[in-house]
LUMGU-333926 format. One record per residue: x, y, z of N, C-alpha, C in turn; residue number from 0; residue in three letters. Coordinates in nm, 2 decimals, decimal comma, padded with zeros to 4 digits. Layout:
     nc1     nc2     nc3    cac1    cac2    cac3     cc1     cc2     cc3   nr  rest
       X       Y       Z       X       Y       Z       X       Y       Z  NUM   ALA
...
# end
This chain:
     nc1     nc2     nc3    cac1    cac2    cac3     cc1     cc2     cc3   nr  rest
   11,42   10,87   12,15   11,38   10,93   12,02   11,33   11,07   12,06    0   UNK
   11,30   11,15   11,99   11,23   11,31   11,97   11,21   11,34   11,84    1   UNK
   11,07   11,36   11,88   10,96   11,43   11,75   10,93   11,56   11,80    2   UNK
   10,97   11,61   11,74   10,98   11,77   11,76   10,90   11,86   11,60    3   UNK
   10,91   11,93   11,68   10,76   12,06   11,58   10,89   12,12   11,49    4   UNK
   10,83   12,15   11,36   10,89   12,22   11,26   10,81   12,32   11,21    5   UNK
   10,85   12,40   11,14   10,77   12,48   11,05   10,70   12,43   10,93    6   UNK
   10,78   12,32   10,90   10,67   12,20   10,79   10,65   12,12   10,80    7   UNK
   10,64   12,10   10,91   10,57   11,97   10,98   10,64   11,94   11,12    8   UNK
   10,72   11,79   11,11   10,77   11,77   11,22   10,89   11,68   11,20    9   UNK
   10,97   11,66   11,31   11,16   11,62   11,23   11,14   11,50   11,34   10   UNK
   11,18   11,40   11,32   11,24   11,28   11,43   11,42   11,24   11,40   11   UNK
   11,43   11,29   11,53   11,57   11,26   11,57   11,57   11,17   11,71   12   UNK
   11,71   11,09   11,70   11,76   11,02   11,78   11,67   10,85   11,84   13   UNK
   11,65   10,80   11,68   11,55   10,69   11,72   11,64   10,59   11,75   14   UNK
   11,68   10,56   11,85   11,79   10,45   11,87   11,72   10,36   11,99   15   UNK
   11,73   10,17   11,90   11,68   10,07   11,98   11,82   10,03   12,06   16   UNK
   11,78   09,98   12,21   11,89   09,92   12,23   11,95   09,78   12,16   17   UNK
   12,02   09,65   12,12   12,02   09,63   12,02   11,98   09,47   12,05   18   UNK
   11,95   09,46   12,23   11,83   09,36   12,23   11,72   09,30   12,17   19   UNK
   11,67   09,42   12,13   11,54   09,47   12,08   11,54   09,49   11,96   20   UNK
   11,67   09,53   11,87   11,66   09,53   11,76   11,59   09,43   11,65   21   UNK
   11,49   09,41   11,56   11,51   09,33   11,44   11,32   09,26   11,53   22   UNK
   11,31   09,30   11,67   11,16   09,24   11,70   11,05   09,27   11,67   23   UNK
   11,04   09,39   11,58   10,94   09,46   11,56   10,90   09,58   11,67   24   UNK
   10,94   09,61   11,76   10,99   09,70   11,90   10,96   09,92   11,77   25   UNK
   11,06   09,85   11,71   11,10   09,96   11,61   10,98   10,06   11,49   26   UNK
   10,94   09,92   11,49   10,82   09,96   11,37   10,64   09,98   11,46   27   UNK
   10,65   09,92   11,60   10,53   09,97   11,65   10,54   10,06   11,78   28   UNK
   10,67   10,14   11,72   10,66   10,31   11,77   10,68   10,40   11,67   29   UNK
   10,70   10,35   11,59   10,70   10,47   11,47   10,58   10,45   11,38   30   UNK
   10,48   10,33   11,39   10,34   10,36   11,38   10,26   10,43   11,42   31   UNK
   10,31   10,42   11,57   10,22   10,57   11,71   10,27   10,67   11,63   32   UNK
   10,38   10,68   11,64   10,45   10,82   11,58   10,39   10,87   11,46   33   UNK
   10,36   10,81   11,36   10,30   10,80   11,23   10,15   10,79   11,26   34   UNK
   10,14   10,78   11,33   09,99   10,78   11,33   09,93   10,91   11,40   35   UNK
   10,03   10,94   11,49   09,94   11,10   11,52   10,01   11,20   11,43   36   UNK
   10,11   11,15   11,35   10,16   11,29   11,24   10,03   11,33   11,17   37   UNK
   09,98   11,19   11,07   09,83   11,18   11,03   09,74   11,25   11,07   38   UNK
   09,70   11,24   11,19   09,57   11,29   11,25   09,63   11,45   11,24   39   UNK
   09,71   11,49   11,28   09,75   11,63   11,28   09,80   11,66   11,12   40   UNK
   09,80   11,58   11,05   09,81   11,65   10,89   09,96   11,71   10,87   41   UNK
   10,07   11,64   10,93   10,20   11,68   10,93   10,32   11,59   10,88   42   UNK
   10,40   11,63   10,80   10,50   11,55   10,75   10,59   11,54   10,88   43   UNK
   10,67   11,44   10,89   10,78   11,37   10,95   10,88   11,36   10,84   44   UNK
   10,99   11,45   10,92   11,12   11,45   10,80   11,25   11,40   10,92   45   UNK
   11,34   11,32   10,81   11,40   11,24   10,90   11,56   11,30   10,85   46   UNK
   11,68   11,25   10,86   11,84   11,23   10,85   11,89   11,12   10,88   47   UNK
   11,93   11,04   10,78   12,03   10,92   10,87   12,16   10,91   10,75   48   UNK
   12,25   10,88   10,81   12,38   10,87   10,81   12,40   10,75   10,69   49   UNK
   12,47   10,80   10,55   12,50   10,76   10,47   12,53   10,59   10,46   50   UNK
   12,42   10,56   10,40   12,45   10,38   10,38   12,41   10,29   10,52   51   UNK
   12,32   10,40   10,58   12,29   10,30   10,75   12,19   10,23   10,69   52   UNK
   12,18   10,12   10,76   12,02   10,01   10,74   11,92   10,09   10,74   53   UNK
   11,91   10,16   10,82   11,76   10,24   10,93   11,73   10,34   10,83   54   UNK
   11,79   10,32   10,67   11,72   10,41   10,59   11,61   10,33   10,53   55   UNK
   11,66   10,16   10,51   11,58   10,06   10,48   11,43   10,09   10,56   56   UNK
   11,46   10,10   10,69   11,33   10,04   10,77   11,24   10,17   10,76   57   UNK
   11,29   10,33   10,75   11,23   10,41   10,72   11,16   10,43   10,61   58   UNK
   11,16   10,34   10,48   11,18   10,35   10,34   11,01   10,20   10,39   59   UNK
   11,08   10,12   10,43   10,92   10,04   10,46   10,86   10,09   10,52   60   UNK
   10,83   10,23   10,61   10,77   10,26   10,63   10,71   10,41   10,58   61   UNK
   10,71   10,44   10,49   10,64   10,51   10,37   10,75   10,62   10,38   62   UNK
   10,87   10,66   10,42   10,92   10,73   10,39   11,01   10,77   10,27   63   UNK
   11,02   10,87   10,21   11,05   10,88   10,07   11,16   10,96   10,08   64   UNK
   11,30   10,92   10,00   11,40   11,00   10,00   11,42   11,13   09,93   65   UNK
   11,46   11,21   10,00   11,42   11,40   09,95   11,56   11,42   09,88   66   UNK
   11,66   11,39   09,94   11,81   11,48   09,90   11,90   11,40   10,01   67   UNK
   12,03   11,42   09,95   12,12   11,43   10,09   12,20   11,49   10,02   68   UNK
   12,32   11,51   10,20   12,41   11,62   10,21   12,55   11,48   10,24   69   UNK
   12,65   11,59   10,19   12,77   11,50   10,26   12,80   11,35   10,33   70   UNK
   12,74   11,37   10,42   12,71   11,27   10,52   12,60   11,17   10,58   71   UNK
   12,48   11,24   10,51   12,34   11,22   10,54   12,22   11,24   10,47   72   UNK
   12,13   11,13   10,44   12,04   11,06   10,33   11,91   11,15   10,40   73   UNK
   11,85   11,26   10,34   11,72   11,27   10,45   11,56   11,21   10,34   74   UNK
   11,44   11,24   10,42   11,37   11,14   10,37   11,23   11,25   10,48   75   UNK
   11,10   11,18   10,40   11,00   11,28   10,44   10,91   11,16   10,43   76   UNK
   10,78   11,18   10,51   10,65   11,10   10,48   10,53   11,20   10,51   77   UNK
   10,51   11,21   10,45   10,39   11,27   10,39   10,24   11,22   10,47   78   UNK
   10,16   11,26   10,51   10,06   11,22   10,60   09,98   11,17   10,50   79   UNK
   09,93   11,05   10,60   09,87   10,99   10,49   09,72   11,07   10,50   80   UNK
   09,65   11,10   10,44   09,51   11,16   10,51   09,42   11,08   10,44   81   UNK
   09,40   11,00   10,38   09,32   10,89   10,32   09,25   10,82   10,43   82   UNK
   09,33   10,78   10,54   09,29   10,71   10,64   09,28   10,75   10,77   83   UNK
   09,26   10,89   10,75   09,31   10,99   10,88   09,14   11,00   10,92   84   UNK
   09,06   10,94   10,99   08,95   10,98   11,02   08,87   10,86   10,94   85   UNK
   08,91   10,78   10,87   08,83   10,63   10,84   08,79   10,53   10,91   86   UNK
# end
């Protein structure tokens, strides 16, 4: 995967489990870390996945909200939580 710096925040690309691993929870307690220092830094995480993939589901339980899509691809934002950013 790569979390990379944006001008409004920050983009994650290429979050791929191998498919061992898929479905164990592997998935959701690194994109907690990941989510959890967007928070402390006060930064949205904006994502892309590929029309009608699952991994829009798992991003969707994980507070991500769908923005728009293009042709090909569903994108989606999460918004820092700051409620809990220093609690």
């Amino acid at each position: 995967m790569a979390l990379k710096p944006a001008d409004d925040g920050l983009v994650l690309e290429h979050f791929y489990l191998d498919d061992t691993v898929q479905g164990r929870g592997v998935g959701g307690s690194v994109l907690r870390l990941l989510t959890t220092e967007a928070d402390a830094a006060a930064k949205p995480i904006r994502l892309g996945v590929l029309k009608g993939s699952p991994a829009a589901r798992f991003y969707q339980r994980h507070g991500f909200a769908w923005t728009h899509d293009e042709p090909f691809d569903d994108y989606f934002v999460r918004w820092p939580d700051t409620v809990s950013v220093g609690a």
